[in-house]
N, C-alpha and C positions, 0 to 999 in steps of 0.2 A: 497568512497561513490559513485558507479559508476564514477568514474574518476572524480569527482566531487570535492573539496579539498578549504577549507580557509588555503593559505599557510601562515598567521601568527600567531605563536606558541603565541600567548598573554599572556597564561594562565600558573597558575603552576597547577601539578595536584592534589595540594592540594584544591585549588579552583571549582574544578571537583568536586571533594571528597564531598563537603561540600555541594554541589547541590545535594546529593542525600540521599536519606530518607534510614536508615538501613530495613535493612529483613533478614527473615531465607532461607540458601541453598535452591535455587530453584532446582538440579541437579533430586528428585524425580518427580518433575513434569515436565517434558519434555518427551514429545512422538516425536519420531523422525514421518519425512515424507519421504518414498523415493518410487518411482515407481517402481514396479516390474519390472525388465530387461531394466532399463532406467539408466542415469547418470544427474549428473547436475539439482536436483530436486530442485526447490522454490517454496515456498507457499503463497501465495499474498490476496489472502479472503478467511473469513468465515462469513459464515450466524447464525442466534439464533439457528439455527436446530442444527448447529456443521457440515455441510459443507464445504469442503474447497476447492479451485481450484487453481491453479499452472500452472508451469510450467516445461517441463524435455524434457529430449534429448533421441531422441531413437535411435535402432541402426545403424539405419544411420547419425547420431549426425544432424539431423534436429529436432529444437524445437518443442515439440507437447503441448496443453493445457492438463491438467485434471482436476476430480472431484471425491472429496477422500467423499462419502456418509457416515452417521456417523456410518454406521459398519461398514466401513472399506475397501470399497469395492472400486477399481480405477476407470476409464472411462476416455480415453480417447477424448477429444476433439480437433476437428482438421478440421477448417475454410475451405471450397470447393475451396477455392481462394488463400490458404495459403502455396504455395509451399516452399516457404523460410522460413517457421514455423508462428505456433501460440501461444498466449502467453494467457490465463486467467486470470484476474486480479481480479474479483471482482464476490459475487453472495449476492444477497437480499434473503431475506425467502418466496418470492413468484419461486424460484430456476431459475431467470434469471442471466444467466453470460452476463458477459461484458469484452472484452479485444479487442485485436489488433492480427493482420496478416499480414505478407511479400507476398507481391508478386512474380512474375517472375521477377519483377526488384529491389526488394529488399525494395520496398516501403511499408511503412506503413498502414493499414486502419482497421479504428476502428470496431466494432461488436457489435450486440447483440445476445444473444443465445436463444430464447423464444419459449419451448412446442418442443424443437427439432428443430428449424429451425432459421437457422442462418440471420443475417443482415446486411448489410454493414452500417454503420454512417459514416459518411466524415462531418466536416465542411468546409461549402462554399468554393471554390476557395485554401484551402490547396494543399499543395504536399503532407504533410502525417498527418493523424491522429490517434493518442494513447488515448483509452479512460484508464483510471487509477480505476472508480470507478464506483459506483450506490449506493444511499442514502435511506432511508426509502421511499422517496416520488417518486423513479424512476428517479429522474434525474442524468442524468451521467455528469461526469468530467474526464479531462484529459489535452492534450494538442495538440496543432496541430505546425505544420511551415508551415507560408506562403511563396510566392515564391521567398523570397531572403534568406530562410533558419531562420528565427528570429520565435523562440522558444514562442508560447505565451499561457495559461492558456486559458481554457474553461469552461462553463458549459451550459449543454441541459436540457430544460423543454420542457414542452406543449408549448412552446411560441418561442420555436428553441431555436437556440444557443448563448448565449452571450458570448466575450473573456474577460478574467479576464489577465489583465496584470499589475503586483506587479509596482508601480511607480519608474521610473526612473532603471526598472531591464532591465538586457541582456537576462532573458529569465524567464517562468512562469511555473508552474507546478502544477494543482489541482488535488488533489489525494482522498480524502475522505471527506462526508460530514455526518449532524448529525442531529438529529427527529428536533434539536433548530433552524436549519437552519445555524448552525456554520459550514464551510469548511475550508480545512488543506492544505497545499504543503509546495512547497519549491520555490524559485526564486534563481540567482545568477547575482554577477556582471558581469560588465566587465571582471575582472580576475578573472573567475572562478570561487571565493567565494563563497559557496553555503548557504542560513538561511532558516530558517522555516518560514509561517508568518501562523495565521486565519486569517479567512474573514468572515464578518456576516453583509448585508446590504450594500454592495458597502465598507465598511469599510476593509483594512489590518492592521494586528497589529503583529508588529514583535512576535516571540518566538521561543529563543534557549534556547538549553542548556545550562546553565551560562558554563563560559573555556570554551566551545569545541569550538575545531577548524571549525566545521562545522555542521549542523541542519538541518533535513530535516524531517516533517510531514509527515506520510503516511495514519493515521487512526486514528478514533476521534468514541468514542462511544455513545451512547446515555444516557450516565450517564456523558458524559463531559472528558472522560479519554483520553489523547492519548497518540497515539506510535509512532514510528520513530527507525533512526537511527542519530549518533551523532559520532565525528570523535575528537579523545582525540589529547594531544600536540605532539605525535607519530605517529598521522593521522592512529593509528588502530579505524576500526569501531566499534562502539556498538549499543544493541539497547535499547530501552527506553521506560519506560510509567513515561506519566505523569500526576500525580495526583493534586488536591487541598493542599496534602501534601509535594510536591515537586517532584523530579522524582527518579526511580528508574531503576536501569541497568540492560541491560537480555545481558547476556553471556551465549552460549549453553556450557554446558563443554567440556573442549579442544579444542574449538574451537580458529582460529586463526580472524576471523570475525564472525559479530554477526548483521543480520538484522530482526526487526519489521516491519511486513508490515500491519497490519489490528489486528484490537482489536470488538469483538461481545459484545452483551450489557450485557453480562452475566461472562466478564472480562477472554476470552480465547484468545491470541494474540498468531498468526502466521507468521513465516518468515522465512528465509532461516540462512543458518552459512558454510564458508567454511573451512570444516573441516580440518585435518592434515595429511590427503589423497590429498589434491589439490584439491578437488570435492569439489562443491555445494550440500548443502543436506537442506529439509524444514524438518520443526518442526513446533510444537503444545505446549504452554505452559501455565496452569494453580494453582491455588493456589498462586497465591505472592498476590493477593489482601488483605490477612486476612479476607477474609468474605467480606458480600456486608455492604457498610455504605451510599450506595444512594438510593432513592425506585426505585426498577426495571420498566426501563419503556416497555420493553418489554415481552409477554409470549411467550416462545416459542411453547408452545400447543395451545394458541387461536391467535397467532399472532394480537394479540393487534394493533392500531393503527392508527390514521388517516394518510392518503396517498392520495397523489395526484393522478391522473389517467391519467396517461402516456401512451399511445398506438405504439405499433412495429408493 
């Protein structure tokens, strides 16, 4: 789970087993994602429209961003500042991206993408900054390091930035938030150990996957659903949505890993899997919901909504 790991095996996997709600073969519904003449593709958001934006390697294996439009169509995106690569992470249905770029020294610094023209975000006094997300109301999360290196959660409103740091953690990470005001990551200890938590109101509240070795949030919908990835007693990855009815597992087939990174409110979740080629490849997966059983809070044709008014 990016080098990420709870090394102890607690759990049997029968105990896994029983955390997760049955379904039929997902193997039809999976649309791969890979960029034309690129290697090393991940898929990190999508918007109600069916937008998605990533990540891939061109041929000079420097990371470029893109944006996969819902016909189909790529676009590369690639930061003026971003010699060491760019990475997309996130896009709202008003089609602004959000992610992060390397510099000439390899440094981090966050972005926004708005009407074409790109934005540097930095929090205060950081060495580098990752934004991870953008929520119905415009505010971004991610995460920055201050100047002794110490890992700490964020979130940006109209009212700047405030640091979200998980109590008593060795480092913080907000990745997605929700129309409720409910936001998703991950924290880890001292060694390592990586958990999921929410956050709603100044509140954390742990949530893993019952057994797994390890739990990380990446995306939370506006019906309350999220995804992630989850690391079994063999520390293979998986990825995950979870429901009111428990969670359920998304393995791409044949894959040897398997990541969730963002769920739209119309229940389409995106992520990457490294396949049995050694590559990285993203994906697109729908139908495991069984139909919608919460009232849709978004349309993707009138873009419904009240929203904060966030200016770039």
């Amino acid at each position: 789970m990016y080098g990420k790991h709870h090394p102890t095996p607690h759990a049997l996997a029968a105990l896994i087993a029983a955390a997760f709600v049955s379904t039929t073969a997902l193997a039809e519904s999976f649309t791969p994602i890979d960029v034309p003449g690129g290697t090393g593709t991940r898929a990190f958001g999508i918007n109600n429209l069916g937008q998605i934006v990533g990540r891939y390697d061109d041929s000079n294996g420097v990371a470029q961003g893109f944006l996969r439009r819902a016909n189909g169509r790529y676009v590369t995106i690639s930061a003026p500042r971003g010699v060491n690569g760019t990475w997309a992470q996130d896009i709202d249905d008003r089609g602004v991206i959000v992610g992060f770029y390397f510099d000439a020294d390899d440094l981090a610094h966050g972005f926004v993408l708005k009407d074409g023209r790109f934005q540097t975000v930095e929090y205060p006094g950081a060495m580098e900054t990752y934004i991870r997300g953008i929520d119905p109301y415009g505010r971004l999360m991610g995460h920055y390091f201050d100047d002794t290196g110490f890992e700490i959660g964020f979130v940006h409103d109209r009212n700047g930035f405030t640091a979200e740091l998980y109590p008593g953690s060795d480092s913080s990470d907000v990745w997605d938030g929700s129309f409720e005001g409910k936001m998703v990551g991950d924290w880890s200890d001292v060694d390592n150990n990586i958990f999921g938590f929410t956050l709603k109101r100044n509140l954390f509240t742990d949530t893993n996957v019952p057994g797994a070795t390890g739990t990380s949030i990446r995306g939370i919908s506006g019906l309350g659903i999220t995804v992630g990835v989850f690391d079994d007693e063999e520390f293979a990855s998986h990825g995950f949505a979870g429901t009111r009815h428990g969670f359920i597992q998304i393995d791409y087939p044949g894959a040897q890993f398997t990541f969730a990174n963002r769920i739209n409110d119309w229940g389409a979740i995106v992520g990457a899997y490294f396949g049995a080629d050694d590559e990285f490849h993203g994906y697109a997966v729908t139908g495991w919901e069984h139909g919608p059983t919460y009232p849709r809070v978004v349309d993707p044709k009138s873009r419904t909504g009240t929203r904060l008014k966030v200016k770039w």
